[in-house]
N, C-alpha and C positions, 0 to 999 in steps of 0.2 A: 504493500500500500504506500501511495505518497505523501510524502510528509506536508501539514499541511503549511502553504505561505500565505504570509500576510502583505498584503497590497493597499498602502493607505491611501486613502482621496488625495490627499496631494498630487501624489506618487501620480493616479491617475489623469488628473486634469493636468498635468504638463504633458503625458503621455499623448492627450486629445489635441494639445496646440501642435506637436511632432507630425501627427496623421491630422490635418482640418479636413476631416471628411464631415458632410452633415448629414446625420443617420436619423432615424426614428426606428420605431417599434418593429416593424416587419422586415425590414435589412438587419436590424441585430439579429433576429428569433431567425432569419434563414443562415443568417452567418452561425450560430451559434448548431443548428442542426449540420453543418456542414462542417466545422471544428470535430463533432465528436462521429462522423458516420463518412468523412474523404477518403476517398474517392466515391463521387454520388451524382446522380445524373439530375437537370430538373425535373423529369416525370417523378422518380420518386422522392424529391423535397416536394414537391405538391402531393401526393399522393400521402406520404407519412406524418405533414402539419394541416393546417387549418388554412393555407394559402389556394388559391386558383392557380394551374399553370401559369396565366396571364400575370398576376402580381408575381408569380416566381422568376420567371423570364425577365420580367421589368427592371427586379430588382438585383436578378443574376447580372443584368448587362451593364446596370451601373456599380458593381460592385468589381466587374471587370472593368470598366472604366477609372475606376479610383485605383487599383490594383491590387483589390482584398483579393481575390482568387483566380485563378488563373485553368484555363481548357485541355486535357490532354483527351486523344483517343484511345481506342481500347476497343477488343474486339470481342463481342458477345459468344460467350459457348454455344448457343442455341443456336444461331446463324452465323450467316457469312457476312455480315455489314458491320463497318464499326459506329462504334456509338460515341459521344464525346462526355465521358465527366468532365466533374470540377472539382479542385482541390484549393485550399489555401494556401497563400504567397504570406511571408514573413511580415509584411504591412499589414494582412487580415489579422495575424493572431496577435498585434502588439495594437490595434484597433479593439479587437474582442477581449484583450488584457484591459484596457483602457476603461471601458463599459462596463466590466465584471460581468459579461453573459455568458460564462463559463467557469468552473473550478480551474481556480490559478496553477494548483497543478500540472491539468490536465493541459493547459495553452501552454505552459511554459517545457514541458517535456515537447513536446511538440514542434515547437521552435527550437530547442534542441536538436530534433532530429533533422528541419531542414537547416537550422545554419553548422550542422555535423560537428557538433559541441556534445556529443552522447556522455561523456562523461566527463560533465560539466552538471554539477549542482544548481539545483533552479534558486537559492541563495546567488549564488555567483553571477548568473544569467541576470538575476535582478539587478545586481550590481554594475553590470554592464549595462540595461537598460537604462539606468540611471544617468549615463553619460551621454544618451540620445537628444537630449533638450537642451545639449549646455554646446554640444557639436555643430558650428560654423556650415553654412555652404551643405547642409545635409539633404539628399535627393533620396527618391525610393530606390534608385538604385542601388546606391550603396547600399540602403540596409539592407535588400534581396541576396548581396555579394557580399559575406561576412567575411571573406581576407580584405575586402576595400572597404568593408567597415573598421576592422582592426589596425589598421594600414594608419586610416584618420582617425583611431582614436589614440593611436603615439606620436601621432605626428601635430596631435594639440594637445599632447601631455602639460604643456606650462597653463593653459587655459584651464584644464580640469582641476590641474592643482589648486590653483586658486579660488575655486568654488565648491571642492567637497572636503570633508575632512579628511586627512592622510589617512586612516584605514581601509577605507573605502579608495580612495585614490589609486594606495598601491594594490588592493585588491582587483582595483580596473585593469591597473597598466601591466600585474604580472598577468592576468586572463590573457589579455590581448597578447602579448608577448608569449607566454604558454600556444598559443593561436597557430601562432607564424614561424615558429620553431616548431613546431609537431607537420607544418602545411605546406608552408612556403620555403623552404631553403632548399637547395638542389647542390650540391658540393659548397655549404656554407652561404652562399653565395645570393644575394634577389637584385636586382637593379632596381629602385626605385625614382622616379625620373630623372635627373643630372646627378642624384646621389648615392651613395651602394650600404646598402642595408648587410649586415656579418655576426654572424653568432650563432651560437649553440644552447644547451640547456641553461649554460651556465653566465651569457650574458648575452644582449643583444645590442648593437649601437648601430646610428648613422653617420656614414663619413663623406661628407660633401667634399666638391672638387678643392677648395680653400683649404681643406689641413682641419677644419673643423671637428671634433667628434663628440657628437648629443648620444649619450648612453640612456637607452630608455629600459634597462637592467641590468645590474649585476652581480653576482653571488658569489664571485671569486675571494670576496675577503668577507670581515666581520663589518663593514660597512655595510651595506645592503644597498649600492646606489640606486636610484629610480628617478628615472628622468630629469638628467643634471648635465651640465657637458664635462668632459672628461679634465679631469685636474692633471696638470704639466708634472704629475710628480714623479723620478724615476724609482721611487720605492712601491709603485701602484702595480699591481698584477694583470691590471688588466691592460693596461702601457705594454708589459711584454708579452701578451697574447698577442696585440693588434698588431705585432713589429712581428712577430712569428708569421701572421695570417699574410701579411705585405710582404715577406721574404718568400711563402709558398706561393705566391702565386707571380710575381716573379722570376719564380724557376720554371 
């Protein structure tokens, strides 16, 4: 059974300004049969609520429109034709979190499973949510693409500082960094636009073309850095990792 979370009104009405969608009663109640029964076609969301086809369709199209859910095909056992469900897109369930028309749970596992965070605690997924309202220039895209969500949430680690408390902060910034170390590195290695992203479990930094280096973790020492730029010190370990990584690649 899941444990159960708590989700305050606050929490929620900034969630609402993140999605300005404007809902009423019969787009929640089909969102919410569609949360817990995805993959579902709209004959049977009409069929299994209290809606006509016609309001199901109506409200299917604008819920595609806003980008709660999204169309795949699939092909019936019984015949030869495909048929087209619908499924929820990562903007439906942080909409449907939003409203509370569903067990927080049950959306937050869920959104687990499409931003492939499986083992990821819905404490910690909360705590990631949290940094949705405070994040610059944020499109549905990005939230659909949880490595270019993670991506921009270390790359405005000094913005979030300054708005949440440090437990929560570094809670954010090692998630996301736990992220792109498990996703993104390919021989150490990620380009990220003019800059080159480097690390391993044990630290992550960006090093711009200038000589700069913003460490958004590190655990090499008793220090715990998190999102600081790199101190000139030659007694720092993480100094002679990055001069190791420059030398290997070099060769």
């Amino acid at each position: 059974m899941l444990n159960p979370v708590l989700v305050s009104g606050e929490f929620r009405l900034k969630l609402r300004r993140v999605i300005p969608v404007e809902v009423d009663d019969q787009l929640l109640d089909l969102l919410s049969y569609m949360v817990l029964h995805e993959p579902t076609t709209l004959y049977k969301m009409s069929k299994n609520t209290k809606y006509a086809i016609s309001t199901v369709y109506k409200k299917a199209k604008k819920m595609m429109h806003y980008g709660l859910i999204k169309p795949h095909l699939y092909h019936n056992k019984n015949d030869a034709y495909e048929r087209v469900a619908y499924e929820t897109t990562a903007i439906g369930l942080l909409l449907c979190l939003a409203y509370g028309c569903v067990d927080n749970e049950v959306v937050l596992s869920k959104l687990c499973h499409k931003w492939q965070m499986k083992s990821y605690c819905c404490q910690r997924l909360i705590n990631l949510i949290h940094a949705l309202p405070m994040l610059p220039k944020l499109d549905y895209r990005v939230i659909e693409e949880p490595r270019a969500l993670m991506t921009l949430i270390l790359n405005n680690a000094d913005r979030l500082r300054s708005m949440l408390s440090n437990d929560v902060f570094r809670e954010i910034i090692n998630a996301a960094t736990h992220y792109l170390v498990s996703r993104l590195f390919v021989n150490d290695l990620v380009i990220m636009k003019s800059s080159l992203l480097m690390g391993n479990e044990n630290f992550v930094i960006n090093l711009s073309p200038d000589g700069h280096v913003y460490v958004y973790m590190c655990r090499l020492c008793d220090k715990q850095c998190v999102a600081t730029y790199l101190s000139l010190n030659n007694q720092c370990r993480l100094l002679h990792e990055i001069r190791n990584i420059k030398l290997t690649i070099s060769v």
